[in-house]
C-alpha positions in Angstrom: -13.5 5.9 -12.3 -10.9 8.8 -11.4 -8.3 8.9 -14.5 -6.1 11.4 -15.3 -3.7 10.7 -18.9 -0.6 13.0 -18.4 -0.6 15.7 -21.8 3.0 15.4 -23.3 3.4 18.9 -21.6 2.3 18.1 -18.2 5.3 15.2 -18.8 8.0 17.5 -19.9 6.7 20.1 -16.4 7.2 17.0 -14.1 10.0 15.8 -15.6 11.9 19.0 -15.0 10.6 18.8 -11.1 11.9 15.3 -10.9 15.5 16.3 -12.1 15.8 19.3 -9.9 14.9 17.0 -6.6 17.1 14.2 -8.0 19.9 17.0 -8.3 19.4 17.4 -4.5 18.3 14.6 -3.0 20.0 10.6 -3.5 16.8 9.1 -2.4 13.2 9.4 -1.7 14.0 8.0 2.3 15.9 11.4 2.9 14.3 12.8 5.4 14.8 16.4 4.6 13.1 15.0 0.9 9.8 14.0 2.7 10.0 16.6 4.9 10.0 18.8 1.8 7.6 16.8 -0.2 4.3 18.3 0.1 5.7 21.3 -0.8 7.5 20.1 -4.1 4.0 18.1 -4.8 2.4 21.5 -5.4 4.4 22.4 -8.2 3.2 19.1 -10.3 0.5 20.1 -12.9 -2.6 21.9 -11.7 -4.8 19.1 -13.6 -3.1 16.7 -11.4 -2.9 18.3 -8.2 -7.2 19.1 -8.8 -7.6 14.9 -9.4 -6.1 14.1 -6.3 -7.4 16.6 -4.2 -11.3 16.0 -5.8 -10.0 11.9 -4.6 -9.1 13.1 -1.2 -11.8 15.1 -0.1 -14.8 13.5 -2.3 -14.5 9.6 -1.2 -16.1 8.9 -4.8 -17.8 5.2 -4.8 -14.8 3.8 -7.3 -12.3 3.9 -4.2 -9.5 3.9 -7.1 -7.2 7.3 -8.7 -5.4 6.3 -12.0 -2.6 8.6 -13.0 -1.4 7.1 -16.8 1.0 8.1 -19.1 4.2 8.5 -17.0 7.1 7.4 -19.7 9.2 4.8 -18.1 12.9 4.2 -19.7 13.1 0.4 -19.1 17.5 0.8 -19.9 17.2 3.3 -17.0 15.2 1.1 -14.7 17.8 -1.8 -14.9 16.8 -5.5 -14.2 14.2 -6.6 -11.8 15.9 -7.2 -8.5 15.9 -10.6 -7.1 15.4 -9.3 -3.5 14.3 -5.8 -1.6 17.5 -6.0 0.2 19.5 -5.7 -2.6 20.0 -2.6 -4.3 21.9 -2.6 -7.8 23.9 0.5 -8.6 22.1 -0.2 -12.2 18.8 0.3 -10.7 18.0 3.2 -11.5 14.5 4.8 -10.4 15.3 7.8 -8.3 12.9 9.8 -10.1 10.2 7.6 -10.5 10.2 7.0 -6.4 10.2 10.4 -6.1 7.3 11.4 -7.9 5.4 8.1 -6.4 5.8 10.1 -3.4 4.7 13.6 -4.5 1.6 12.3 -5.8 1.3 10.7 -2.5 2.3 13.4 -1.0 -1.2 15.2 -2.8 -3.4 13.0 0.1 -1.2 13.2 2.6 1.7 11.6 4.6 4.1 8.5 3.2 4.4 6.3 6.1 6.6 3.1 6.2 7.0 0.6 9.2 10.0 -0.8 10.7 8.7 -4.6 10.7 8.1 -4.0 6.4 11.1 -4.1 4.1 13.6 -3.0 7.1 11.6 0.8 7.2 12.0 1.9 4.2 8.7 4.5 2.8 9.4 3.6 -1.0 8.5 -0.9 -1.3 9.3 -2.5 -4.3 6.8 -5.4 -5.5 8.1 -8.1 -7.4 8.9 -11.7 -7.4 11.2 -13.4 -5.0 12.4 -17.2 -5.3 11.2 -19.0 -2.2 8.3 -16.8 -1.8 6.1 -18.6 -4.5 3.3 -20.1 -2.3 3.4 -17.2 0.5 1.0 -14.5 1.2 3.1 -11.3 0.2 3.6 -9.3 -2.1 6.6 -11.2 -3.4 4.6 -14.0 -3.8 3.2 -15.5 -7.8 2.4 -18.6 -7.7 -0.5 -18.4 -5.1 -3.4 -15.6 -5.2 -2.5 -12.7 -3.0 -5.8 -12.8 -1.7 -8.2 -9.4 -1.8 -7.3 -7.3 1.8 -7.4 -4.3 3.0 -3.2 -2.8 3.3 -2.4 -3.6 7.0 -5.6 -4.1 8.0 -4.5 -5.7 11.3 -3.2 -2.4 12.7 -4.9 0.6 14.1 -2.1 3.2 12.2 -2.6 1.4 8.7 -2.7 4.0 5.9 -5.6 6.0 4.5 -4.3 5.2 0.7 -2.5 2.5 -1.3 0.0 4.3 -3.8 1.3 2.0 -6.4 3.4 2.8 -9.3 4.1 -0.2 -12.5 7.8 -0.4 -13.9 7.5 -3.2 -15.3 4.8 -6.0 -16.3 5.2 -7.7 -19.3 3.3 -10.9 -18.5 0.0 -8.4 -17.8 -0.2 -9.7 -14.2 -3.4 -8.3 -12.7 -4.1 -6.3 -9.6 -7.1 -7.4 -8.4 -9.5 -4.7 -7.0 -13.2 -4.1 -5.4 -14.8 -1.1 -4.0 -16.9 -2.0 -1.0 -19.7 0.8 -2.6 -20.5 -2.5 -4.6 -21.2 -4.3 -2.0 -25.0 -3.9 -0.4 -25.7 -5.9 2.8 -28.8 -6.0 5.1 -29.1 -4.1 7.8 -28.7 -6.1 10.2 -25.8 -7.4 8.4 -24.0 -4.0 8.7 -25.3 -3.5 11.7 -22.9 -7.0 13.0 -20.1 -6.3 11.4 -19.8 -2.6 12.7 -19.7 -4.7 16.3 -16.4 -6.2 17.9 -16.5 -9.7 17.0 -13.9 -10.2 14.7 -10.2 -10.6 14.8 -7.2 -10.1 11.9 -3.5 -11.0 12.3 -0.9 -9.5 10.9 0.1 -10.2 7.4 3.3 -12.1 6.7 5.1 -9.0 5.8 5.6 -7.8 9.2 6.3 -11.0 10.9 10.2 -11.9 12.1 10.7 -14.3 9.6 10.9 -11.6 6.9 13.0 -8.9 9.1 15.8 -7.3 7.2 19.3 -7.2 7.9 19.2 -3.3 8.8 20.7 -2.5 12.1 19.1 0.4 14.3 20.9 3.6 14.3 20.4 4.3 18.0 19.3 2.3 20.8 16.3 3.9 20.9 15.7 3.1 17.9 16.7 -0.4 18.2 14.3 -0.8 21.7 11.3 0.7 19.2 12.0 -2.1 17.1 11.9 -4.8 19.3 9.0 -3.3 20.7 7.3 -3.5 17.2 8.1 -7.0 17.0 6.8 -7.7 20.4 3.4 -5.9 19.5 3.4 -8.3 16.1 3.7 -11.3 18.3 0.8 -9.8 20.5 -1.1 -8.8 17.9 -0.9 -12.8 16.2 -1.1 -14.9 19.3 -3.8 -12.9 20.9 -5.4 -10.7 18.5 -7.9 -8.0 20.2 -11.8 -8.3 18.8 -12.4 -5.3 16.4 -15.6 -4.6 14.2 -15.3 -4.3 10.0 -17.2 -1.7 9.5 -16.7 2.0 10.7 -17.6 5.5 10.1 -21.6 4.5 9.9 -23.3 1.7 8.2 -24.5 3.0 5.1 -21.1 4.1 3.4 -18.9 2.3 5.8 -15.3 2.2 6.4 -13.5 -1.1 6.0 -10.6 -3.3 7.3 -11.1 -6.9 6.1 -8.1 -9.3 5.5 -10.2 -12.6 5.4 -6.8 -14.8 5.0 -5.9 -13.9 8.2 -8.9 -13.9 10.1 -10.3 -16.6 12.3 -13.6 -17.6 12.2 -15.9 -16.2 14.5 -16.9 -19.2 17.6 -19.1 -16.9 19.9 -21.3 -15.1 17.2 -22.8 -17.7 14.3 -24.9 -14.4 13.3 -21.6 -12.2 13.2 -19.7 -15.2 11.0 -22.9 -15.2 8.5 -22.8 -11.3 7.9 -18.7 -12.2 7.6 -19.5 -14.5 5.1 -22.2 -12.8 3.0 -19.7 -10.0 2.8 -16.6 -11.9 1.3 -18.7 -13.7 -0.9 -19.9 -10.6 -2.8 -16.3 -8.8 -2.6 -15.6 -12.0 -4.5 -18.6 -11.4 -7.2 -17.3 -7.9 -7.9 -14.0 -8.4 -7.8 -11.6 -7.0 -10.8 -8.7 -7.1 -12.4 -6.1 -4.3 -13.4 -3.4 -5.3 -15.3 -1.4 -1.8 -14.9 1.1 -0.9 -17.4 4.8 0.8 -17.2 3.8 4.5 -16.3 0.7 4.1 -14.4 0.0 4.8 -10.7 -2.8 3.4 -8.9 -4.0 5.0 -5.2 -6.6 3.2 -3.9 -8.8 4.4 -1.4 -8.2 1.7 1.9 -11.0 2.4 3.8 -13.0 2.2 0.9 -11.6 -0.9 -1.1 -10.2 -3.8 -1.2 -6.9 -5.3 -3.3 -5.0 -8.3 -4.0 -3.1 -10.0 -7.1 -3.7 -12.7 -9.5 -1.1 -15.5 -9.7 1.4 -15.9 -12.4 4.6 -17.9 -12.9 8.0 -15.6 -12.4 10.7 -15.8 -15.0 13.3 -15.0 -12.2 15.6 -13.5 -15.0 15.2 -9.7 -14.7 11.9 -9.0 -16.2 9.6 -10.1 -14.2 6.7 -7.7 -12.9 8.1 -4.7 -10.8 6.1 -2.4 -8.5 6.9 0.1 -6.3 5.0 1.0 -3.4 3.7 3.7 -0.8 1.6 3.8 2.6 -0.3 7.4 2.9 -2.0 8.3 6.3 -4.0 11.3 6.7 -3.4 11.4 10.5 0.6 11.1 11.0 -0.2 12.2 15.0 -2.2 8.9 15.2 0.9 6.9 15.2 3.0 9.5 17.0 4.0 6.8 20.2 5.1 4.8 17.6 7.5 7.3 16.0 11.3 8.5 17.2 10.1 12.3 16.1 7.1 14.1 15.2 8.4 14.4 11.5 9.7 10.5 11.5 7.6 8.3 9.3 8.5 5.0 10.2 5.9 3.8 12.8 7.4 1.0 15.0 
């Protein structure tokens, strides 16, 4: 598996990058920041920039990059938050969003959406109260079950990018490469046919909307619009295949906890089910530790969490988060400019 343990020197290079950028910029969602980004990412270590670029252009069969060895000052960091909304002045992780991003940066675009933790390109993963039993990321007492990241929508990312702060209770990310996985023919053959349908997750529905008001009224009609397509996209959701890019080393999206059961194909809903239950037999877990970075590869893999019981008192597990496409024109009808990365 794709690891790279940052040398104490390589540490002392990035953190002098880090401080420059966080001398110009007050957060990783400035625009002229991410506009900048790829550039800046090209002065981090020539080790590291060679580990993401073999990732990026090599698909290897573990589906999963590991960067290790990032210090993280937990003083500096502050308290878990109790909610995404908020944002404590003694929260302090400028620097380690930026560099999430730059090493995101090294596969391609950071993308956000503007039905997903009010736009923002930099999420932060940890537990909120009332969100025990629900199907997000700020859920703990329920398994996040294994998915593909927005695998409901034809713009969902290329990559994963996930950084640890914090995680003193060893929660695990669960994790499978689908190169694990070996169906029959005839299996792949199904599931690379339209019979299936995925809704979107609970992230994106109304329920969890923000309290962020648009900055325009364009802006403000490409939200509702979002929403609109969310609503679409649960109540009537449009029959896609699983598999794509081939049969023998396909690409994936698979979300089987919101997925319906296939009525009008029991052949399709076998090859369905064959496929889950191996993802299930190969499954892992990744308990990551302050300082590492995860990028999983999310046509290639699939992800989730384990379930654990949050403290609620400022040291509960803390992630932060990033989208990466490869294709930012993909999703340009969904974006206000061609150098805007919130899709709506």
């Amino acid at each position: 598996m794709p690891r790279v343990v940052l040398t104490a020197d390589e540490v002392v290079s990035i953190r002098s990058l880090l401080r420059e950028l966080a001398s110009r910029y007050q957060t990783p969602e400035d625009p002229h920041f991410l506009k900048e980004a790829d550039v800046y990412a090209h002065e981090l270590p020539r080790r590291v920039r060679a580990a993401f670029r073999e990732f990026r252009l090599t698909e290897p069969k573990d589906a999963l990059l590991t960067v290790a060895g990032y210090p993280v000052d937990q003083g500096k960091i502050g308290r878990t938050p109790r909610h995404w909304r908020e944002k404590d002045p003694s929260n302090d992780t400028l620097e380690e969003e930026m560099l999430l991003v730059l090493f995101a940066s090294l596969l391609g675009d950071v993308i956000g959406w503007s039905t997903q933790q009010d736009g923002r390109i930099v999420h932060d993963i940890f537990p909120i109260q009332g969100h025990e039993h629900e199907q997000l990321g700020s859920g703990s007492e329920e398994t996040l079950t294994w998915h593909t990241e927005d695998a409901f929508h034809p713009y969902r990312g290329d990559y994963l990018g996930l950084m640890c702060l914090r995680n003193p209770d060893g929660v695990p990310t669960t994790f499978a490469s689908l190169e694990r996985v070996h169906l029959t023919p005839e299996h792949a053959r199904l599931l690379s046919e339209p019979h299936f349908t995925i809704r979107p997750d609970e992230s994106h529905l109304a329920k969890n909307r923000g309290q962020k008001a648009a900055s325009s009224p364009e802006e403000e009609a490409l939200l509702q619009r979002a929403y609109a397509k969310i609503d679409q996209m649960w109540n009537t959701p449009e029959k896609i295949p699983v598999f794509s890019g081939g049969t023998e080393s396909p690409y994936i999206r698979l979300d089987p906890y919101f997925m319906d059961p296939v009525r009008d194909n029991g052949e399709a809903q076998a090859a369905l089910d064959e496929l889950i239950r191996q993802v299930d037999e190969v499954i892992e877990d990744h308990a990551l530790s302050p300082g590492d970075f995860i990028f999983v590869d999310n046509f290639k893999a699939v992800h989730g969490r384990k379930p654990f019981k949050a403290h609620y008192d400022g040291t509960d597990r803390w992630l932060k988060r990033v989208n990466v496409t490869r294709d930012l024109r993909k999703s340009r009808d969904g974006r206000l400019s061609p150098d805007s990365r919130v899709i709506h």
